[in-house]
PDB file as gemmi writes it, atoms N, CA and C in Angstrom:
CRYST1    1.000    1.000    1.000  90.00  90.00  90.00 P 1                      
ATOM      1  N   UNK A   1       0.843  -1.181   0.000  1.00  0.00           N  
ATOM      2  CA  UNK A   1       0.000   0.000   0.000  1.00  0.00           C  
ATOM      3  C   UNK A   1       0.891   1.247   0.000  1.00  0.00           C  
ATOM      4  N   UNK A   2       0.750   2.070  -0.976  1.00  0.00           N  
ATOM      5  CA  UNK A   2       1.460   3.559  -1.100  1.00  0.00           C  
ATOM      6  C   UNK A   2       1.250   4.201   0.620  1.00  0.00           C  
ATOM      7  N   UNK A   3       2.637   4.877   0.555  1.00  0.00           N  
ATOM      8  CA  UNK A   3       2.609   5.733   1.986  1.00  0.00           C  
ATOM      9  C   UNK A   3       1.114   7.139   1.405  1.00  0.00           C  
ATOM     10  N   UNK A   4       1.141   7.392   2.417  1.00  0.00           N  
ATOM     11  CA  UNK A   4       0.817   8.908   2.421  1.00  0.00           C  
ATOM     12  C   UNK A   4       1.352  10.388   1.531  1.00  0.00           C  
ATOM     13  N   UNK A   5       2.554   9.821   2.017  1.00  0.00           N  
ATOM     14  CA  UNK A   5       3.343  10.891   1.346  1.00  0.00           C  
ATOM     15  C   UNK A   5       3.028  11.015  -0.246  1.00  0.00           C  
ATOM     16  N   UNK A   6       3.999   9.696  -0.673  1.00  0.00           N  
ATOM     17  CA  UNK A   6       3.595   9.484  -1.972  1.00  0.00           C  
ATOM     18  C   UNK A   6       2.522   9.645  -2.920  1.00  0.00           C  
ATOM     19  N   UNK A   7       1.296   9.262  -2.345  1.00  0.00           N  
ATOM     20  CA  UNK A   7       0.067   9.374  -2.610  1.00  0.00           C  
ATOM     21  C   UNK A   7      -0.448  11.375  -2.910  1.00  0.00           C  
ATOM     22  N   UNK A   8       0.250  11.765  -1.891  1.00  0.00           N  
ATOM     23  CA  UNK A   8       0.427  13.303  -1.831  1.00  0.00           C  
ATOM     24  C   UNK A   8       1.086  13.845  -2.957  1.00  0.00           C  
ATOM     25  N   UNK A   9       2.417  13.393  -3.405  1.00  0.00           N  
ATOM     26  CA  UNK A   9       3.173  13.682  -4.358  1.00  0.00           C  
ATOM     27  C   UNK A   9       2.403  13.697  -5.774  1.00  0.00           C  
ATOM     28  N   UNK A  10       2.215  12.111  -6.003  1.00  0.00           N  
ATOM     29  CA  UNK A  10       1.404  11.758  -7.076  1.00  0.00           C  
ATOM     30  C   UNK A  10       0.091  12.535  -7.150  1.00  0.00           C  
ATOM     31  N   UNK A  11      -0.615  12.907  -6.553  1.00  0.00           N  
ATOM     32  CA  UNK A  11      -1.700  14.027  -6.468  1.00  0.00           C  
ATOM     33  C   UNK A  11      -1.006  15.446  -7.190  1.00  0.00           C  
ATOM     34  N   UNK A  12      -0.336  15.679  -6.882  1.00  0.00           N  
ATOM     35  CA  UNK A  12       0.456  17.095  -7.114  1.00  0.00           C  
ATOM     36  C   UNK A  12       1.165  17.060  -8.453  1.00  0.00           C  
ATOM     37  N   UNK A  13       1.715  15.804  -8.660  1.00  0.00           N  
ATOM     38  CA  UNK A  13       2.284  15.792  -9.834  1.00  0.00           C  
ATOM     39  C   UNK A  13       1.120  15.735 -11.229  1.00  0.00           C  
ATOM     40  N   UNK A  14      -0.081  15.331 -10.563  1.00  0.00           N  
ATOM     41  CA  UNK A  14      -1.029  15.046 -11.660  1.00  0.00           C  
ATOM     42  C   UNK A  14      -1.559  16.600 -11.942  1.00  0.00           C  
ATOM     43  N   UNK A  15      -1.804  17.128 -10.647  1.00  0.00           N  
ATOM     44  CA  UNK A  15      -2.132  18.436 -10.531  1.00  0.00           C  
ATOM     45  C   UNK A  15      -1.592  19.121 -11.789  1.00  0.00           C  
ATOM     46  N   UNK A  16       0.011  19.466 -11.493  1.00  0.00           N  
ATOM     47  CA  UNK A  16       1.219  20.095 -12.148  1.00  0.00           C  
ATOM     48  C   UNK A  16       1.112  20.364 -13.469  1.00  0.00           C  
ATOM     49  N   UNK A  17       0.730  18.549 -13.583  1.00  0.00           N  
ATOM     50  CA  UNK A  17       0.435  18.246 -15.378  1.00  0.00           C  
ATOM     51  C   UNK A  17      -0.588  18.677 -16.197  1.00  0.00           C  
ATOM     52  N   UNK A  18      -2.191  18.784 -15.226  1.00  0.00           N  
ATOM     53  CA  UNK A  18      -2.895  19.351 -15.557  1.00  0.00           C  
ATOM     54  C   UNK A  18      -2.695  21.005 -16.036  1.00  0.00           C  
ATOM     55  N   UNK A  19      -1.928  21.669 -15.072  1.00  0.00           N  
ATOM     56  CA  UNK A  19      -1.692  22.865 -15.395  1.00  0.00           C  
ATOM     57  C   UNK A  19      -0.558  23.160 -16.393  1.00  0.00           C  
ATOM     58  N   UNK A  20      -0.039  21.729 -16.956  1.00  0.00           N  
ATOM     59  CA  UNK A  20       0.809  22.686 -17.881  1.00  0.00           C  
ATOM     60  C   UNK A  20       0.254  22.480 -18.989  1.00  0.00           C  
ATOM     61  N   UNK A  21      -0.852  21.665 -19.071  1.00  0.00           N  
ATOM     62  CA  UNK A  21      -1.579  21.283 -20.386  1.00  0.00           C  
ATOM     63  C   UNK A  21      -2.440  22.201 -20.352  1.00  0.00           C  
ATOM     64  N   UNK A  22      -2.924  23.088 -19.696  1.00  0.00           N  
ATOM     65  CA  UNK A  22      -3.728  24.512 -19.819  1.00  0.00           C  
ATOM     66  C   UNK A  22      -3.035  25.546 -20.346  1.00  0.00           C  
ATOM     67  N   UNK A  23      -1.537  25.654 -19.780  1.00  0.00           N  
ATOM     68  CA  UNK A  23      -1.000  26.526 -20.250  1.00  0.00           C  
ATOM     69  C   UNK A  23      -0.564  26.347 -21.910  1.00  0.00           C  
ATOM     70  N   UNK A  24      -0.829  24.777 -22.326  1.00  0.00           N  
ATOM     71  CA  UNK A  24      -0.679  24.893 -23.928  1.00  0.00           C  
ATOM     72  C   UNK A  24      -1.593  25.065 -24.657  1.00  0.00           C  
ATOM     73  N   UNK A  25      -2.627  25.170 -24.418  1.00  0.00           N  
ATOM     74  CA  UNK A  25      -4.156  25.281 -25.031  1.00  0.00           C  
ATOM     75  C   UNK A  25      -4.150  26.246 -25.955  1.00  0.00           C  
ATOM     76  N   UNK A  26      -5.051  26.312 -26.841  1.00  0.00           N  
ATOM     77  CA  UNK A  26      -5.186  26.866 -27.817  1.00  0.00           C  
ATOM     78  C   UNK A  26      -5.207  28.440 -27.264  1.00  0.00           C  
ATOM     79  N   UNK A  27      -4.954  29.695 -28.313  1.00  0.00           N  
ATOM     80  CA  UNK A  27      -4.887  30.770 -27.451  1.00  0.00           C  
ATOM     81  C   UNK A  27      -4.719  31.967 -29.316  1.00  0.00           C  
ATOM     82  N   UNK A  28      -5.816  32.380 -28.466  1.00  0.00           N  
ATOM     83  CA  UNK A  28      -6.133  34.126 -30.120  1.00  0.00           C  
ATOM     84  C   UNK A  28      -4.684  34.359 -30.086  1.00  0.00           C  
ATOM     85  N   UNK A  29      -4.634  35.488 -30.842  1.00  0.00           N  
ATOM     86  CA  UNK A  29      -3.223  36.095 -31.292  1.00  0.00           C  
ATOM     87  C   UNK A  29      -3.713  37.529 -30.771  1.00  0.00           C  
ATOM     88  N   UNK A  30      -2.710  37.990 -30.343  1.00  0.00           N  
ATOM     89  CA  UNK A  30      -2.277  39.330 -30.210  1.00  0.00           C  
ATOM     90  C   UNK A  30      -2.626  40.342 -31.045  1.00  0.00           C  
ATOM     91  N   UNK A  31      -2.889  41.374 -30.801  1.00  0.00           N  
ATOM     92  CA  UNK A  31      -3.006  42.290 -31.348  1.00  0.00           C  
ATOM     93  C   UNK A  31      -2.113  42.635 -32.974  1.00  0.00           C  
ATOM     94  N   UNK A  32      -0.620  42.557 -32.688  1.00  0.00           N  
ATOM     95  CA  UNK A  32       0.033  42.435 -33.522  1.00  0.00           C  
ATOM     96  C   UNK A  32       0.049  41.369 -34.410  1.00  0.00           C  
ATOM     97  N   UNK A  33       0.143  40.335 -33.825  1.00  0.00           N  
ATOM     98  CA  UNK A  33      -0.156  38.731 -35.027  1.00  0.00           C  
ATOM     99  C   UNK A  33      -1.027  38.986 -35.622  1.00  0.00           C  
ATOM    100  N   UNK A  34      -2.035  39.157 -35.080  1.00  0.00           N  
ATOM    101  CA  UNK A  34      -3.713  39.125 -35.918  1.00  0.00           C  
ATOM    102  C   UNK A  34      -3.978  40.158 -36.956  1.00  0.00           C  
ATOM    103  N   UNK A  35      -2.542  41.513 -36.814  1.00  0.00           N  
ATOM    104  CA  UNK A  35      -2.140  42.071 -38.202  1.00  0.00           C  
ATOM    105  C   UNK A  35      -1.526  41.442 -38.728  1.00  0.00           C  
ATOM    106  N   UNK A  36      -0.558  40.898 -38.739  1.00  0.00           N  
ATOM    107  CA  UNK A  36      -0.067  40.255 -39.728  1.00  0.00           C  
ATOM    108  C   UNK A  36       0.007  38.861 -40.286  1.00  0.00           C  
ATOM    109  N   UNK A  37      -0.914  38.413 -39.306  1.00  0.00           N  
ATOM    110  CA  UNK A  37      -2.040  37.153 -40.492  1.00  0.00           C  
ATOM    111  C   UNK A  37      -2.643  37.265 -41.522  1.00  0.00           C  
ATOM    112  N   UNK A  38      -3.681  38.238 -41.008  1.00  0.00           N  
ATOM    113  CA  UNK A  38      -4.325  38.782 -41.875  1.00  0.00           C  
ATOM    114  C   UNK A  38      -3.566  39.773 -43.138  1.00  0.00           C  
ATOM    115  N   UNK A  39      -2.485  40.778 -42.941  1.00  0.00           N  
ATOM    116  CA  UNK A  39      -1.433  40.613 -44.060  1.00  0.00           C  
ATOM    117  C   UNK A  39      -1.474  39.978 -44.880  1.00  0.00           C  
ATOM    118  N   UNK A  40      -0.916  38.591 -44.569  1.00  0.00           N  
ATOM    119  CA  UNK A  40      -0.514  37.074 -45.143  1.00  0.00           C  
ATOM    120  C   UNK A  40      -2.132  36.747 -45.913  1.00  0.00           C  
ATOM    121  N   UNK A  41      -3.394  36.653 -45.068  1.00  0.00           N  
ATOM    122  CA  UNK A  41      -4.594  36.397 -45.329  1.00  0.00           C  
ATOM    123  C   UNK A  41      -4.672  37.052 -46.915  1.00  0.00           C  
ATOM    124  N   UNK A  42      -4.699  38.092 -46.769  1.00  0.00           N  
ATOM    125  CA  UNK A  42      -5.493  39.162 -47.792  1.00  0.00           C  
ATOM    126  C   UNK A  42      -4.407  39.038 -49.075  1.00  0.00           C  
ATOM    127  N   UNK A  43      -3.115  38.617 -48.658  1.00  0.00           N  
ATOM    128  CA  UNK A  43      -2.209  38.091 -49.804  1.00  0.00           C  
ATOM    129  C   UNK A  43      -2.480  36.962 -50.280  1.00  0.00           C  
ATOM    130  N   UNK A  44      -2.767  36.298 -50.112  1.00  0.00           N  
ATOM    131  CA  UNK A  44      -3.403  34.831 -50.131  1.00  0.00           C  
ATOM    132  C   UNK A  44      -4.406  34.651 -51.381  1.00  0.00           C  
ATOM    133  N   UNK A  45      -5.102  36.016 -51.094  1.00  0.00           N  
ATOM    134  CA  UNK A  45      -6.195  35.975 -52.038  1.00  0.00           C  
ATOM    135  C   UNK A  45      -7.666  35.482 -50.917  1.00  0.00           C  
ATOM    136  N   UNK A  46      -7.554  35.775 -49.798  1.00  0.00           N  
ATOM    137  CA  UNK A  46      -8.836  35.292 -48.902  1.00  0.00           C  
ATOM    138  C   UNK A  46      -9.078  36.719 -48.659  1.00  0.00           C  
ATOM    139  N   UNK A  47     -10.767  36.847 -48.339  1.00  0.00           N  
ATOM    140  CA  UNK A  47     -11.341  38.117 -48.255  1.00  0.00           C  
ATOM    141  C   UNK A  47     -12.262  38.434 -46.514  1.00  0.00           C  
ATOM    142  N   UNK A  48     -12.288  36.913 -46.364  1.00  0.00           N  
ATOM    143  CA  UNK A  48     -12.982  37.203 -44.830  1.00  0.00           C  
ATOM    144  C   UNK A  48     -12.282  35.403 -44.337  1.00  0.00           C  
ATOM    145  N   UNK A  49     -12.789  35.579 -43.111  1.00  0.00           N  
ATOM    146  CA  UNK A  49     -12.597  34.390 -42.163  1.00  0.00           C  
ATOM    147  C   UNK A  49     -12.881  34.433 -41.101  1.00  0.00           C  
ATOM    148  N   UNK A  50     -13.091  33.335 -39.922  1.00  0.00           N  
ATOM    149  CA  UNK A  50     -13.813  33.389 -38.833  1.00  0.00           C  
ATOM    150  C   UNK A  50     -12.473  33.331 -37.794  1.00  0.00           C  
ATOM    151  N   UNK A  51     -12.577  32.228 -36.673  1.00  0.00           N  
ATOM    152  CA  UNK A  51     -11.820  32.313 -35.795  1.00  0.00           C  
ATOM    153  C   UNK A  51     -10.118  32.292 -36.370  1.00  0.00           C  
ATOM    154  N   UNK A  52      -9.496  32.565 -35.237  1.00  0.00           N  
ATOM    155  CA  UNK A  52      -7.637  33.190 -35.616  1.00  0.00           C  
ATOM    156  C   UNK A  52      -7.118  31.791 -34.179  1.00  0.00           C  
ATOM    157  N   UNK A  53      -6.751  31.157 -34.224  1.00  0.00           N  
ATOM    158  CA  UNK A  53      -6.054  30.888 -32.934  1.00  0.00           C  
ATOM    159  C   UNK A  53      -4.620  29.794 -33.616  1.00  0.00           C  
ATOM    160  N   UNK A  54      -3.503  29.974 -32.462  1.00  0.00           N  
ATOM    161  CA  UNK A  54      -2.445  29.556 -32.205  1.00  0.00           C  
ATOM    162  C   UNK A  54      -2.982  28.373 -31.534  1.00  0.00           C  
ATOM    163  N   UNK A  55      -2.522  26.897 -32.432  1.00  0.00           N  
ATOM    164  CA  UNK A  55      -3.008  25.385 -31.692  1.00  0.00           C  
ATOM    165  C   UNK A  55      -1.638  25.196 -30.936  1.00  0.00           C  
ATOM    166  N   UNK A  56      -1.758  24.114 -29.762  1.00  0.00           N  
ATOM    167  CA  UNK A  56      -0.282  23.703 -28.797  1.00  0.00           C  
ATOM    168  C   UNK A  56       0.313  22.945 -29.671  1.00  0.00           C  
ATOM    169  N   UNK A  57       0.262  22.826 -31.022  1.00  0.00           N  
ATOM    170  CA  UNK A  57       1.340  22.435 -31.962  1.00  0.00           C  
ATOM    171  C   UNK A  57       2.181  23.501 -32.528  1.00  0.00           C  
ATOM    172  N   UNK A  58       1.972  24.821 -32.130  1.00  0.00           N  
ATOM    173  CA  UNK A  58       2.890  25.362 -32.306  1.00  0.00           C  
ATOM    174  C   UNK A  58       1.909  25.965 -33.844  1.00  0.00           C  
ATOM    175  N   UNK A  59       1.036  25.991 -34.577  1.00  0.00           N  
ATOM    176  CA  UNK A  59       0.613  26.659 -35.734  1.00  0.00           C  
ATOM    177  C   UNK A  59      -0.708  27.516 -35.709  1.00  0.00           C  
ATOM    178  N   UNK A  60      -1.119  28.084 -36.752  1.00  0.00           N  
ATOM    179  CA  UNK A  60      -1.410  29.020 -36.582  1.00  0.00           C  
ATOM    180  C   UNK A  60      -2.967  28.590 -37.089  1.00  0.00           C  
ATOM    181  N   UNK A  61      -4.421  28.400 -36.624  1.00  0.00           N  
ATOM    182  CA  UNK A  61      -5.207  27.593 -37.121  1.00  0.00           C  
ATOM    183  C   UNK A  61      -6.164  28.864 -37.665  1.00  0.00           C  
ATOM    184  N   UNK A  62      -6.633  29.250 -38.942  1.00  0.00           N  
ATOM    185  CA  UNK A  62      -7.841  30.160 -39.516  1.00  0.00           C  
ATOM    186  C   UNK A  62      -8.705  28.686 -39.623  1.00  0.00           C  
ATOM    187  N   UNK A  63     -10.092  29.003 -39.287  1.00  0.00           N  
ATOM    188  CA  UNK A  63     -11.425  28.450 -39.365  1.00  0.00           C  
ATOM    189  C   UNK A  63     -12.057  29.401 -40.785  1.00  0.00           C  
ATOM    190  N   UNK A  64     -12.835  28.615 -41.557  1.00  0.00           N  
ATOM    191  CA  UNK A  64     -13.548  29.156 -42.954  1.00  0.00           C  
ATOM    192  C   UNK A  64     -13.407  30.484 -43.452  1.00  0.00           C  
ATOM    193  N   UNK A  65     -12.037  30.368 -43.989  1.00  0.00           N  
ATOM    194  CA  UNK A  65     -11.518  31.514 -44.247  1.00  0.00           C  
ATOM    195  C   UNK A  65     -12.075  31.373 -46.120  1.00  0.00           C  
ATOM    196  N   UNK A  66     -12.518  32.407 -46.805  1.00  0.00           N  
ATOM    197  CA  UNK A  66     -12.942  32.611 -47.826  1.00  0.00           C  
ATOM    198  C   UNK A  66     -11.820  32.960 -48.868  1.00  0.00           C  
ATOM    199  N   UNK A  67     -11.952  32.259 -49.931  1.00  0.00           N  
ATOM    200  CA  UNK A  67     -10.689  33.017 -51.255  1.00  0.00           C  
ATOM    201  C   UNK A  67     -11.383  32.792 -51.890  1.00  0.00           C  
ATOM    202  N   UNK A  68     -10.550  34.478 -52.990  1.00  0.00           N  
ATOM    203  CA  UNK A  68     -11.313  34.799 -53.788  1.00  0.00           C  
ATOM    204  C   UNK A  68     -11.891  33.806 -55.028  1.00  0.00           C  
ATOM    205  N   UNK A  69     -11.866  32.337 -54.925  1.00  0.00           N  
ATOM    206  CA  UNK A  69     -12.252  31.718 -56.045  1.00  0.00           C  
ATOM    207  C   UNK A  69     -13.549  31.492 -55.381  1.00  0.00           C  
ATOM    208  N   UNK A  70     -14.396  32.181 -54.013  1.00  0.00           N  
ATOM    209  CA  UNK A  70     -14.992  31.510 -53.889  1.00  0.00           C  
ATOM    210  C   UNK A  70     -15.685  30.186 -53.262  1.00  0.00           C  
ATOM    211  N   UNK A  71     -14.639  29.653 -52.276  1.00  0.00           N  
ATOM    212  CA  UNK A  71     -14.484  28.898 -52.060  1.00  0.00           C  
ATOM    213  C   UNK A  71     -14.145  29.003 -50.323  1.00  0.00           C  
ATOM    214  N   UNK A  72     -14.699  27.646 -49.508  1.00  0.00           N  
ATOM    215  CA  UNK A  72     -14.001  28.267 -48.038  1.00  0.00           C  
ATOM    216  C   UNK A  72     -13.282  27.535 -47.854  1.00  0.00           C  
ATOM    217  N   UNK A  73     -12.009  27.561 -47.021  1.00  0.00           N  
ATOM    218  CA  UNK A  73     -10.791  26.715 -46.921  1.00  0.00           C  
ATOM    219  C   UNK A  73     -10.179  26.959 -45.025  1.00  0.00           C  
ATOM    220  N   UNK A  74     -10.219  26.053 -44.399  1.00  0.00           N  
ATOM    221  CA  UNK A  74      -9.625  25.885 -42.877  1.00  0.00           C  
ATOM    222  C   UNK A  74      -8.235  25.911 -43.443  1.00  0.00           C  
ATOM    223  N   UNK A  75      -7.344  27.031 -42.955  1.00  0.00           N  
ATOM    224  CA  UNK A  75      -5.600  27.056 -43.101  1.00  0.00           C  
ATOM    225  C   UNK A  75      -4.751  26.709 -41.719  1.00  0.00           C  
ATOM    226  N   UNK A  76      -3.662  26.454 -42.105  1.00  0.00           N  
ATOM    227  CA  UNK A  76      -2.713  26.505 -41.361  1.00  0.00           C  
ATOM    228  C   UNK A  76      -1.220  26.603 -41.609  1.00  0.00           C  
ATOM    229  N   UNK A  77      -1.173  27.684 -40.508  1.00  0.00           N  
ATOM    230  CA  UNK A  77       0.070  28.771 -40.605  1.00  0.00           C  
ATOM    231  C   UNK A  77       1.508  28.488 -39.956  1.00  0.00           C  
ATOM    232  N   UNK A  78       2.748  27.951 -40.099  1.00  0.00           N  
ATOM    233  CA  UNK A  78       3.602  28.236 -39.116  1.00  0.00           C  
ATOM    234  C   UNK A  78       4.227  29.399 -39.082  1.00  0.00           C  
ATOM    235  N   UNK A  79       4.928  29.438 -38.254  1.00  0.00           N  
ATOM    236  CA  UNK A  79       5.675  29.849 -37.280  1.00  0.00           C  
ATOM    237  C   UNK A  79       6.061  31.281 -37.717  1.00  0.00           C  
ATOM    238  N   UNK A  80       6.283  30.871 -39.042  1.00  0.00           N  
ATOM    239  CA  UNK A  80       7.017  31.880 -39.846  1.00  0.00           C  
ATOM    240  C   UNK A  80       5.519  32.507 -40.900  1.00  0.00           C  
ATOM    241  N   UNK A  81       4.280  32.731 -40.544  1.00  0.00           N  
ATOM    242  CA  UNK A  81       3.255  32.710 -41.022  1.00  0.00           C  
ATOM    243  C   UNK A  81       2.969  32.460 -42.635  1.00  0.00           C  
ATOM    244  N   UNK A  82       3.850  31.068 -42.926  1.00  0.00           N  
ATOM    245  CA  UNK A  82       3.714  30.307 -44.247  1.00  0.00           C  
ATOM    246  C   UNK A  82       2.425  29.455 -44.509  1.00  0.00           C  
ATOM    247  N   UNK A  83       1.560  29.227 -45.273  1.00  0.00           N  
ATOM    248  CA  UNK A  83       0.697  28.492 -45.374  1.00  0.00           C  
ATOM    249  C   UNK A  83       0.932  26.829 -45.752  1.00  0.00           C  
ATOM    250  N   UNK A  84       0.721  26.298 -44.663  1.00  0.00           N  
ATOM    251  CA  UNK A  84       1.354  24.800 -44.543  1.00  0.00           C  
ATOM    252  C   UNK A  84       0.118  23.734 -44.618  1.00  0.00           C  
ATOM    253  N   UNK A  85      -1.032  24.717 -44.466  1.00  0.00           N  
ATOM    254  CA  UNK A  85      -1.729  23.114 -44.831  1.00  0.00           C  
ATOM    255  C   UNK A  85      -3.163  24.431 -45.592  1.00  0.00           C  
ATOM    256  N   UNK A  86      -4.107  23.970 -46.307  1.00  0.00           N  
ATOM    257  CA  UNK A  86      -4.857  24.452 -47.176  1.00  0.00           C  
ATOM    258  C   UNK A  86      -6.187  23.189 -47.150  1.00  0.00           C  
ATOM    259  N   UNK A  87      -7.231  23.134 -46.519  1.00  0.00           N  
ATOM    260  CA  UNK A  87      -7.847  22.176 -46.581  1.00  0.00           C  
ATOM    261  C   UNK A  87      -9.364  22.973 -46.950  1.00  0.00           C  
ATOM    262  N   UNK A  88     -10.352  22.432 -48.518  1.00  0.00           N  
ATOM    263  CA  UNK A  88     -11.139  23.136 -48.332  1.00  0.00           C  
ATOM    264  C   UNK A  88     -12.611  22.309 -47.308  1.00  0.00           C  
ATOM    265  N   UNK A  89     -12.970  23.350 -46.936  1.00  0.00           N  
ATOM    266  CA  UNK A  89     -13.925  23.178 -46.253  1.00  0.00           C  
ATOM    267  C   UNK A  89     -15.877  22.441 -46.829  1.00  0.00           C  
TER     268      UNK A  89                                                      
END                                                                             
């Protein structure tokens, strides 16, 4: 049977983990990013789009973003705000 202690630890450590997986969660962009997405966006040839957020993979996720063919397309952006994935919707 686990001591006390341990049992304490392991509580805390689960705790810990929980909180660092919050701190990776998805998260809007800044004031500044969200200019120069949209930059990138409107170069693109897209004219509107819905949500902007940074996924804990590190990229940059647009939800039904519109180009001009017409068409709606979910993007994704790294790091370097390159268009790395193009999926239409």
């Amino acid at each position: 049977m686990p001591s006390t202690k341990f049992r304490t630890l392991a509580v805390a450590a689960l705790f810990s983990l929980a909180g660092a997986t919050a701190a990776l969660a998805d998260r809007p962009p800044t004031l500044e990013e969200r200019a120069a997405i949209q930059e990138v966006l409107i170069a693109e040839g897209f004219t509107s789009w819905e949500k902007i957020e940074l996924d804990d993979d590190g990229l940059w996720e647009i939800d039904d973003a519109i180009h001009t063919d017409g068409m709606k397309y979910d993007l994704e952006l790294d790091s370097n705000l390159a268009v790395v994935k193009r999926e239409r919707d």
